[in-house]
N, C-alpha and C positions, 0 to 999 in steps of 0.2 A: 460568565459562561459563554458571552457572546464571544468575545476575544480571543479564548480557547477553543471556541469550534473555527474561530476564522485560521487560526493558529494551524492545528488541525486539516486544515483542508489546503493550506499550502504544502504540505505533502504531498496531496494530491497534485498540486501544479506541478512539482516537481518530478511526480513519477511519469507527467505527461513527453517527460523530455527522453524517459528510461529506453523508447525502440531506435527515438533519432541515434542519440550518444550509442546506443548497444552497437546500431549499424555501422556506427563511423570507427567505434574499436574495433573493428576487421575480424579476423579468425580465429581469437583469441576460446579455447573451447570455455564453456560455461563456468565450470568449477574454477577454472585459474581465474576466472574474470570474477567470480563472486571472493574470490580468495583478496586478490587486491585493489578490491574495490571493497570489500569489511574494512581491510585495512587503513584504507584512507578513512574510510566514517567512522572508523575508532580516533583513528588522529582530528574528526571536526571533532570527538565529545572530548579528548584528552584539553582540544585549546578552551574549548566553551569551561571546560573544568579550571582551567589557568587564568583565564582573564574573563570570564562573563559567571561566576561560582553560585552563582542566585538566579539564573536566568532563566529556570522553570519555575523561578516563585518560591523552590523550596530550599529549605538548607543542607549543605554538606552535610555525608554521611557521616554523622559522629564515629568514632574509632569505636564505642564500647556497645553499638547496637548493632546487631549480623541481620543482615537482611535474609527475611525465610528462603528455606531452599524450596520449596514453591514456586518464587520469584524468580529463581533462578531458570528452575526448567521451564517456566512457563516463556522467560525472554526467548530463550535458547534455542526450544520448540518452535516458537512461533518465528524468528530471524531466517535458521538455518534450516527449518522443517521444511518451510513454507518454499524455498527455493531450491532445497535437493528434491523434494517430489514434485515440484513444476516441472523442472529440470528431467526428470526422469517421465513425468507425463508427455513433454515433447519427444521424448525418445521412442515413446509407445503410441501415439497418437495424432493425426495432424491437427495440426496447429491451429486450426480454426475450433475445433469441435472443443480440442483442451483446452482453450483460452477460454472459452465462453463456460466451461463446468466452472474453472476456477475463477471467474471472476463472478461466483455465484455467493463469495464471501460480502457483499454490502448487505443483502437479502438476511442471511444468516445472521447478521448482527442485529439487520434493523427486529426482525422475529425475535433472536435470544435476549434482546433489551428487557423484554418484557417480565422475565427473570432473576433480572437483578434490581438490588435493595434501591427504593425512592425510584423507580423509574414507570412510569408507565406506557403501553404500549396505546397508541390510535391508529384510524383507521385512517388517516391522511399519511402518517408515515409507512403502512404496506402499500398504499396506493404509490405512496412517491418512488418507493424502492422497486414497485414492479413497472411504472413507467422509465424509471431509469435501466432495466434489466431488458425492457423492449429497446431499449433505444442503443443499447448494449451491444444488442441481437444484429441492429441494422451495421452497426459499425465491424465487427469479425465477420460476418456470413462477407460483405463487400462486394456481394454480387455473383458470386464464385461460385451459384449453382444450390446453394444453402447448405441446410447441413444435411448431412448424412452419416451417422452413427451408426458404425459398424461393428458386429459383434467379436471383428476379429482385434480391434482395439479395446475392448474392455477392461483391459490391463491398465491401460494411459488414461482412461476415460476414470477410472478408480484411484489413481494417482492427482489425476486434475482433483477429481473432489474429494480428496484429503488436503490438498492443498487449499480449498475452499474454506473447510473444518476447521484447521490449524489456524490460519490466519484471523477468521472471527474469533476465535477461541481464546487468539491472544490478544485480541483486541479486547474484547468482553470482558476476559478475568485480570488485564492490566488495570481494570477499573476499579477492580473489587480491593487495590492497594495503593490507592492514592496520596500515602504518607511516601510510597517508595521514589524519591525525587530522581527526575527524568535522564538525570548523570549516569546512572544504573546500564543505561541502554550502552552506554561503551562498552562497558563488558561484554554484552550482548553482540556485540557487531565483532570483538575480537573474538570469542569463542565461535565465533559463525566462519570468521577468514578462517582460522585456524582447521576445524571441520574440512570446511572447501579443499583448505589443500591437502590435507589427506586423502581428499575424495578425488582431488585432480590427481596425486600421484598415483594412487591405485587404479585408475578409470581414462584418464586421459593422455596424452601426447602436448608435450609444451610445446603451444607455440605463442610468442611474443607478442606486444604489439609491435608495427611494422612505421616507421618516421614519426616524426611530431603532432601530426594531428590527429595519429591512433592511440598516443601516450594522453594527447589533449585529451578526448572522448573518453579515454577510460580514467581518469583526473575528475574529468565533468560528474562522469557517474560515480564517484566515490563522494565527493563532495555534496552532490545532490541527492539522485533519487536513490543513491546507495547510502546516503551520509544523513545530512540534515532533517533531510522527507522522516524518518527513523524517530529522530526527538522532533519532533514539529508534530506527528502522528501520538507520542506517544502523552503529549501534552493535551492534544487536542480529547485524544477518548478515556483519561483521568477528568478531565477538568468539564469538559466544553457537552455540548448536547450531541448522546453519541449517535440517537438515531437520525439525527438534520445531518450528522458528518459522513455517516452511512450512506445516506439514500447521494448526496452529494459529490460519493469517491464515484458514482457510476459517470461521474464528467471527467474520469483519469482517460478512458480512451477515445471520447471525443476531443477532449485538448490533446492527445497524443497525435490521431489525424490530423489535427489542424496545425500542428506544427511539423510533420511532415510535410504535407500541405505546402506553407509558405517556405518549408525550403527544399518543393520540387520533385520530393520523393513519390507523392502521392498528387491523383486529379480529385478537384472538388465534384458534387456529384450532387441530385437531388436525395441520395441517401445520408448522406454528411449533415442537412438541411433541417429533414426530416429525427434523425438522432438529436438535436442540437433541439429539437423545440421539445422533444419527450424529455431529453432528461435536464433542460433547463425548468421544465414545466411540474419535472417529479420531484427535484430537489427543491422547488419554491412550496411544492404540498406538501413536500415533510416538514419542512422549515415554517409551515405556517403559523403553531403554536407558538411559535418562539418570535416571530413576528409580532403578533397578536400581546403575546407577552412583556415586549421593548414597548409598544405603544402605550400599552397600560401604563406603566409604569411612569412614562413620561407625562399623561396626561394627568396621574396623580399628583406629579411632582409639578408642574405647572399652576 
């Protein structure tokens, strides 16, 4: 279990890189960017399929067993839902107020754990997931006067938190099918490109990226926090402990500061400082059990 939440939460490292790389792909509007950046993270599950066919642990989909359509909508839902109503909450909303509704998904999980089969909920992991939710708080607000939620954005503000929804939702009930081995998510990542660009030809204006280190950035993000992050994630909340992984993803946008950070985009600050001791602090309280758990375990076997 331990190796699959570590599993797991390297997603999280990965999605830490998703604003640097989003920035460096230039003007590229949203949907064309999710459109071919699916596409490259269908091509990481195509090679992982080719040459690494075991690499979530589980075996190739037999030819005579159909994976439920459940499974299907719920990848599909949660890939392409998660990112056209983000998408469409920035268009309704500023971007501070929406980022912080929808990244109101780690809470969501860590709460809805409590609901599914063998799991039980403590109070070290809502403490952890609401210290990482404050520490959340310091890193979007940025100083910028805080928040202020406007009724005239209600729309965006509703948007973010379907996006919140969706994404626990699919976190949660990917667990409830832990026979569906993690190759699965290709498809997932093609029927999402596929979506996008329908939703870029209808909605958008193509524009390209613009020299080689706009093609790099958007390469990076297909690969990573559009590609791998994807089966690295979906390993972690099948397999691994999903409320330690939960309370833990609230360190995607303090590694994400911090890597702007060291390349310049961003000044360090005592809020940076501050975010950094809450949700290192929240994610060691949820993670306590599981702590507690390896030591036993050791001390037995000693």
């Amino acid at each position: 279990m331990a190796r699959a939440t570590l599993i797991g939460f390297s997603a999280v490292a990965m999605w830490a890189l998703l604003a640097l790389l989003t920035d460096a792909s230039g003007a590229v509007p949203p949907f064309l960017l999710s459109a071919i950046t699916f596409t490259i993270g269908t091509c990481v599950g195509l090679f992982a399929r080719l040459f690494m066919p075991a690499a979530d642990g589980a075996a190739k989909i037999p030819r005579q067993v159909e994976i439920p359509r459940k499974v299907w909508v719920i990848g599909i839902a949660g890939l392409f839902g998660y990112h056209f109503f983000y998408f469409t909450a920035l268009r309704n909303a500023p971007a501070v107020e929406a980022s912080l509704i929808a990244y109101l998904w780690p809470l969501l999980i860590v709460l809805g754990s409590a609901l599914m089969p063998g799991e039980r909920l403590a109070w070290n992991h809502v403490a952890g997931a609401l210290l990482g939710l404050a520490g959340t708080v310091l890193i979007v607000t940025k100083g910028g006067g805080g928040l202020a939620f406007d009724a005239r954005y209600a729309f965006g503000y509703a948007m973010a938190g379907v996006c919140a929804v969706l994404w626990s939702s699919y976190s949660l009930l990917s667990r409830r099918f832990p026979s569906v081995p993690t190759s699965i998510v290709t498809w997932f990542c093609a029927a999402t490109a596929a979506l996008s660009l329908v939703c870029h030809l209808l909605l958008e204006e193509t524009v390209l990226p613009n020299g080689a280190g706009q093609w790099l950035a958007v390469l990076g993000l297909g690969l990573m926090p559009v590609g791998a992050a994807f089966y690295a994630w979906d390993i972690g909340v099948k397999r691994g402990n999903i409320q330690v992984l939960a309370a833990a993803s609230y360190a995607a946008p303090l590694l994400s500061t911090l890597v702007l950070i060291a390349a310049g985009f961003a000044e360090p600050s005592w809020r940076i400082l501050a975010a950094c001791v809450l949700i290192t602090g929240g994610a060691a309280l949820a993670a306590k059990s599981l702590f507690l758990r390896k030591r036993a375990t050791s001390e037995a076997n000693a």
